[in-house]
C-alpha positions as CSV (number, residue, x, y, z in Angstrom):
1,X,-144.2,-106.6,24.8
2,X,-141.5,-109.2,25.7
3,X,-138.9,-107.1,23.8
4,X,-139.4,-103.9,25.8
5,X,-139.3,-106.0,28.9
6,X,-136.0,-107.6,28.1
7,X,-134.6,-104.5,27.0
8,X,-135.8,-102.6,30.3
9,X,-134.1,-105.3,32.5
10,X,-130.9,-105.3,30.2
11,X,-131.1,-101.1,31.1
12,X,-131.3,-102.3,35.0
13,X,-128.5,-104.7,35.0
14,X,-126.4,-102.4,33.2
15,X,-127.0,-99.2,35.3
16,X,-127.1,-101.9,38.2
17,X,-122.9,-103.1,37.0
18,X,-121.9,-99.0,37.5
19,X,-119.1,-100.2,39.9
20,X,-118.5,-103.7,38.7
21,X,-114.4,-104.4,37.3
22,X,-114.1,-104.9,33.8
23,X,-112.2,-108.3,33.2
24,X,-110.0,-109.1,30.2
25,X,-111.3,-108.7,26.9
26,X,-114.3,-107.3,28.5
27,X,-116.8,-104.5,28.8
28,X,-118.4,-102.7,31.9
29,X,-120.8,-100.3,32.4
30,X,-119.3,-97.4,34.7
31,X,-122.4,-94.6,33.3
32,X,-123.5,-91.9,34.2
33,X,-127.6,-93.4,34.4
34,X,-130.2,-91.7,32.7
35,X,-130.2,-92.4,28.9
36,X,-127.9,-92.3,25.8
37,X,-124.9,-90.9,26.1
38,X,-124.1,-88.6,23.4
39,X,-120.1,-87.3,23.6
40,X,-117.6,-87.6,26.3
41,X,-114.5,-85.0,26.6
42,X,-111.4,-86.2,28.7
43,X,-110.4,-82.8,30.7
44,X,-106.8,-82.0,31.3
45,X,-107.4,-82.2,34.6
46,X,-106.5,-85.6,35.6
47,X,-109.6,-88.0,36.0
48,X,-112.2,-85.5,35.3
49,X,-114.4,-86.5,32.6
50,X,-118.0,-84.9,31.1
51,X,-120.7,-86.3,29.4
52,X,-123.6,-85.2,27.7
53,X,-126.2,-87.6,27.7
54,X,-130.4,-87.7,27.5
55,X,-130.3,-86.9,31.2
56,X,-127.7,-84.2,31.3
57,X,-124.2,-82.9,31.9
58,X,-122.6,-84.7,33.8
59,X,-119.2,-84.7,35.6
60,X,-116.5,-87.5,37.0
61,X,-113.7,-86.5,39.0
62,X,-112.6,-90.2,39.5
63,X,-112.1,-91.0,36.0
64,X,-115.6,-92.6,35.5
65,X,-116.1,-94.6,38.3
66,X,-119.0,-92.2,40.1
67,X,-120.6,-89.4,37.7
68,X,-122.6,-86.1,39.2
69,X,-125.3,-84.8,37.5
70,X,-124.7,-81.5,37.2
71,X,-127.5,-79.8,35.0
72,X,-130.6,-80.9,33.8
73,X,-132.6,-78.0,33.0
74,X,-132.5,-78.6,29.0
75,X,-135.4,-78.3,27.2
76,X,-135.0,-81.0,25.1
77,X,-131.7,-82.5,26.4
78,X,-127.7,-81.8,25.6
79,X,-126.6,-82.4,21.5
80,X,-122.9,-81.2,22.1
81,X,-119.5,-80.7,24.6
82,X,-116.4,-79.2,23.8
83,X,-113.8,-77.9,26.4
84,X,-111.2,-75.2,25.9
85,X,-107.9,-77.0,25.5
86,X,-106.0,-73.9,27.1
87,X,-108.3,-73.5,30.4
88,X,-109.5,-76.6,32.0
89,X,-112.2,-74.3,33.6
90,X,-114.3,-73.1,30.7
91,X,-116.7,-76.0,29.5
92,X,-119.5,-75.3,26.4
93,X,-122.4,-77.2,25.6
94,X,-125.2,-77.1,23.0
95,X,-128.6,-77.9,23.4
96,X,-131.5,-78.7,20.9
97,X,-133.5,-76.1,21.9
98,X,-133.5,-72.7,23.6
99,X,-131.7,-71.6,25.6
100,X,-129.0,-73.2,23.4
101,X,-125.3,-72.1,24.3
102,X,-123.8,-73.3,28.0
103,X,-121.1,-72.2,29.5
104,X,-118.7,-73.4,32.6
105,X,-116.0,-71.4,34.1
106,X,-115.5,-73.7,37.3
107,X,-114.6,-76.3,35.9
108,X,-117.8,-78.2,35.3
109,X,-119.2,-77.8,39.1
110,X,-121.8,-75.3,37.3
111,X,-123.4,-75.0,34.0
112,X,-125.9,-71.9,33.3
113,X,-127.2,-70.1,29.8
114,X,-124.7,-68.0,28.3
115,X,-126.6,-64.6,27.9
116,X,-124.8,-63.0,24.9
117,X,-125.6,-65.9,22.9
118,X,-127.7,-65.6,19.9
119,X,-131.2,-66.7,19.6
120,X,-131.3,-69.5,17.5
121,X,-133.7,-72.2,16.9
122,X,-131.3,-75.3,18.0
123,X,-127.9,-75.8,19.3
124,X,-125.4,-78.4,17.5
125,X,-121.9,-79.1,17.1
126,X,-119.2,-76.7,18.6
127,X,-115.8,-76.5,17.7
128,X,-112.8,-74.7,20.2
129,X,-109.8,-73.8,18.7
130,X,-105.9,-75.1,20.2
131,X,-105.8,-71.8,22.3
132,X,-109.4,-71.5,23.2
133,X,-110.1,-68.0,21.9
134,X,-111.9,-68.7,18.8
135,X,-115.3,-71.2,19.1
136,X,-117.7,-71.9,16.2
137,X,-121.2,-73.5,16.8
138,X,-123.7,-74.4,14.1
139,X,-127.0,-74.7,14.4
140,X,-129.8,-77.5,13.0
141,X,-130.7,-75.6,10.1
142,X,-127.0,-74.6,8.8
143,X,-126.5,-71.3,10.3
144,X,-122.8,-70.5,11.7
145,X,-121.5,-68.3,14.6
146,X,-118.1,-67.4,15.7
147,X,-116.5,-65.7,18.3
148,X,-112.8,-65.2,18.4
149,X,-113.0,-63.7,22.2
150,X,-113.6,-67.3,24.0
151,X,-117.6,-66.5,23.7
152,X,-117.8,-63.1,24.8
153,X,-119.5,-62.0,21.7
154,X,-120.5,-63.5,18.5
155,X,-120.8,-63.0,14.5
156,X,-123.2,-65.1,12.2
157,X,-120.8,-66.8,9.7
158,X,-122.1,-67.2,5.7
159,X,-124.9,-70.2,6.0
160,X,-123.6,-73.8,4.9
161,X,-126.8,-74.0,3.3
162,X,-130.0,-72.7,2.0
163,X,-131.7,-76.2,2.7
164,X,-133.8,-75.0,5.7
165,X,-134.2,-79.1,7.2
166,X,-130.2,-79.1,7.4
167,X,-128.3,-81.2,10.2
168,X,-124.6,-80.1,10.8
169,X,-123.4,-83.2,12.1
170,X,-119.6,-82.5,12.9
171,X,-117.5,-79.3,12.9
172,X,-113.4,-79.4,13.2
173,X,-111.0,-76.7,13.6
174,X,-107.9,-77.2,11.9
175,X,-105.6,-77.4,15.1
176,X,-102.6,-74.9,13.0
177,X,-104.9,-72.7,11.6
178,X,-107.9,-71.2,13.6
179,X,-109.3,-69.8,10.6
180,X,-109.8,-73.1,9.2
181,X,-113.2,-75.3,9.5
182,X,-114.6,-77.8,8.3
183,X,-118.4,-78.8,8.5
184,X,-120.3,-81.9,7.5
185,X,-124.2,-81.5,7.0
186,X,-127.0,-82.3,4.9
187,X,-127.7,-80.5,2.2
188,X,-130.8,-81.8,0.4
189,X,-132.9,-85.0,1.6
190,X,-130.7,-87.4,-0.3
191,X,-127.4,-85.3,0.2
192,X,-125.0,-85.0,3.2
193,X,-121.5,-83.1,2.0
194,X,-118.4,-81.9,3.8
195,X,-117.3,-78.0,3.5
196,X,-113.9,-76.2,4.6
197,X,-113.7,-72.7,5.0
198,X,-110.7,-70.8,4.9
199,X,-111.4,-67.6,6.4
């Protein structure tokens, strides 16, 4: 097929650009290789940079010139990355299947399954709160946990839904108020709404 060939040569020259300089008004690929990219998160410390992507989690300490792959033992790849905004050390990710939670504590240089983590049947959007103690994380099917003890242990939260195909898309903390989320998802298979809890 002509079009698969073209767009696995565009895939080469792009990964092949990885240390090219962009020019004005212009775009260059700087990676990390091996597929989609889903999320970046900009750490505070300076130039370190992850990214979940089809391949893994992965890890610049230059600002996105070079990337380290730095786990790629999911089941069925990374679906989110959050950072706790009041330690630069403690990294979460999500993944589709189990196990599902991730946690760092180095500062990205590891990644490993968080054991007190519930069983659920797929990972999806986390949320961190301003200080770091309180983290949400929904799974595919609408389900809510929360842990106000910077994942050390976990509640289930009420469901967003009863539709069991849900997808939580997108979770935000409101940055004043801890206790405050909101949560877009599907909700039938022609409905996606957004819902804010306030406790």
């Amino acid at each position: 097929d002509v079009r698969k060939g073209l767009a696995g040569t565009s895939s080469a020259l792009l990964c092949a650009s990885v240390t090219s300089t962009a020019a004005v008004n212009d775009w260059t690929a700087i990676g990390p290789e091996g597929g989609s990219v889903l999320k970046f998160a900009f750490s505070q410390t300076p130039k370190t940079v992850f990214a979940d992507a089809a391949g893994g989690f992965y890890r610049s300490r230059d600002g996105g010139v070079t990337w380290q792959l730095i786990f790629s033992g999911f089941p069925s790849g990374p679906s989110d990355l959050a950072l706790d905004p009041a330690d630069p050390a403690r990294v979460y990710v999500t993944s589709h299947n189990a196990p599902t939670f991730f946690v760092s504590t180095d500062g990205g240089a590891t990644l490993a399954p968080a054991a007190n983590f519930p069983s659920i049947q797929s990972g999806g959007p986390i949320a961190v709160s301003r200080d770091g103690k309180t983290l949400y994380v929904a799974s595919t099917n609408g389900l809510v946990y929360c842990s106000v003890d910077r994942a050390q242990t976990w509640v289930r939260r009420t469901s967003i839904t009863n539709y069991t195909a849900a997808l939580t898309t997108n979770l935000v903390i409101d940055p004043s108020d801890p206790n405050t989320l909101y949560i877009a998802s599907t909700t039938s298979a022609t409905t996606d709404e957004i819902f804010a809890s306030h406790d």
